[in-house]
C-alpha positions as CSV (number, residue, x, y, z in Angstrom):
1,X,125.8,115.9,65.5
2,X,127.8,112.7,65.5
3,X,130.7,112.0,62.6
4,X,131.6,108.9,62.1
5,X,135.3,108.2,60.4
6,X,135.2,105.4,57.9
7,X,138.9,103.4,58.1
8,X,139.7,101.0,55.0
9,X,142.3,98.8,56.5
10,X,143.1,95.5,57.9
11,X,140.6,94.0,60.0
12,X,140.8,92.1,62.9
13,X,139.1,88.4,63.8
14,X,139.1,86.6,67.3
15,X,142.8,84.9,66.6
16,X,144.2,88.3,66.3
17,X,145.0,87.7,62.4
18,X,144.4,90.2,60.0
19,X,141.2,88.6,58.1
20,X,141.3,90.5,54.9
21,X,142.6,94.3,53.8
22,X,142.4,95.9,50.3
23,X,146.0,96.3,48.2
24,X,148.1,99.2,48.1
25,X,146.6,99.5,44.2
26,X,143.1,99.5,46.0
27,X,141.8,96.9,43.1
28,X,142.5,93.2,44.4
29,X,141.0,92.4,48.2
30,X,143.2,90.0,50.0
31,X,141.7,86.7,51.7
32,X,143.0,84.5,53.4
33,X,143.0,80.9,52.0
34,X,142.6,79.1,55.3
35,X,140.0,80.7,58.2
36,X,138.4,79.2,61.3
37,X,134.7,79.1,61.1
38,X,131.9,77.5,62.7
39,X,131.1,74.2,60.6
40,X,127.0,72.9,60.1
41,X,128.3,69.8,60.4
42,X,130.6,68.8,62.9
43,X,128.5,71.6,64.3
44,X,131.9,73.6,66.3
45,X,134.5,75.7,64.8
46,X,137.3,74.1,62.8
47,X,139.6,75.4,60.1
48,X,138.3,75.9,56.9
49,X,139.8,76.4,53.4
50,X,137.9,79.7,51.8
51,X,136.8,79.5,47.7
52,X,135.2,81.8,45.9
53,X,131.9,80.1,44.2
54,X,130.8,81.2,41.4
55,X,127.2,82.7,41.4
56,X,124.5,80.5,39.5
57,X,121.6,82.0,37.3
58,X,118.1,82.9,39.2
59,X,115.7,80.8,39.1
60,X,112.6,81.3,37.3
61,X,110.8,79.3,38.6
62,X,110.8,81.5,41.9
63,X,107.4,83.5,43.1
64,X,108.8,87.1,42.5
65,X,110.0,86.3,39.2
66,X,106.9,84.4,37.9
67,X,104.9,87.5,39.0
68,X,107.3,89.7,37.3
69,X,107.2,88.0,34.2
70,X,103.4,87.8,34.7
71,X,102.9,91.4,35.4
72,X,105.5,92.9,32.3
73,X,103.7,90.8,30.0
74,X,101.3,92.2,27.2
75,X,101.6,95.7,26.6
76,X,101.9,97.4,30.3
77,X,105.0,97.9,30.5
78,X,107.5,97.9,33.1
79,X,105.7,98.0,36.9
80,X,108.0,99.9,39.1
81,X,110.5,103.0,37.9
82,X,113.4,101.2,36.3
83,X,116.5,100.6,38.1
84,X,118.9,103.7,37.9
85,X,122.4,102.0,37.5
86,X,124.1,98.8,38.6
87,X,126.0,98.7,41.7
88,X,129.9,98.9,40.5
89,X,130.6,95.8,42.4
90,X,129.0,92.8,43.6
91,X,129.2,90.7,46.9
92,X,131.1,87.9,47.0
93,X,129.8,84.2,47.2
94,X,132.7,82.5,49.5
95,X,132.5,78.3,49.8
96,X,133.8,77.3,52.9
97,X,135.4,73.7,52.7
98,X,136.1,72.0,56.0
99,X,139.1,69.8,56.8
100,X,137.9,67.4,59.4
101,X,134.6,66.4,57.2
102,X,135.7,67.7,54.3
103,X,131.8,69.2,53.4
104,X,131.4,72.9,52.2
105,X,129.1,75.2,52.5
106,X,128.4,78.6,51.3
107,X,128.2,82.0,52.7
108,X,127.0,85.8,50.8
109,X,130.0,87.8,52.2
110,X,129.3,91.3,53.9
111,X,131.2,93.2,51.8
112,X,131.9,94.2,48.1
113,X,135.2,93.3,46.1
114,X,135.4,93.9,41.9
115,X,138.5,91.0,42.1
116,X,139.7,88.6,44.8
117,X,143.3,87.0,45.6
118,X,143.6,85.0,48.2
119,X,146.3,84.4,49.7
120,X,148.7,82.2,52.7
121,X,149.0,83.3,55.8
């Protein structure tokens, strides 16, 4: 049997700097405001600024949600057994801004946070 120790602390990237940690309070997740990261177009790794974007509403118009829609309508009901809670966070949505072409892009982060402060290393 195998047990695995979970650490929540700073994290370490290729430079050596810490990339982002959690607060002594354990409610605000620190980010750096600048970060090196590879860049679609200049297509190498340059320095980028980091934003937090803010998530925009589904779409309707997508397949799973027209077939939702399709399927709840009338008088069936619901399809599947209804959700059992919300998760008590959700993932961040990070825009990465480049400083040599100055063109963003964004990217679903890997991890969870309820608020974000970024911050200048």
């Amino acid at each position: 049997m195998r047990l695995f120790i979970i650490v929540r602390g700073p994290l370490i990237n290729f430079t050596g700097q810490m990339t982002y940690f959690y607060s002594q309070k354990g409610d605000y997740m620190k980010i750096p405001k600048e970060r090196k990261t590879y860049c679609p177009n200049c297509k190498k790794h340059t320095i980028h600024t980091v934003l937090e974007s803010k998530r925009r509403k589904a779409s309707e118009l997508k397949w799973g949600q027209r077939q939702f829609r399709r399927v709840t309508s009338g008088y069936r009901g619901y399809p599947r057994p209804l959700p059992s809670g919300n998760k008590p966070t959700k993932k961040l949505d990070l825009r990465y801004k480049c400083k040599e072409c100055n063109k963003s892009h964004i990217k679903r982060s890997t991890f969870r946070a309820g608020k974000v402060e970024f911050i200048q290393q």
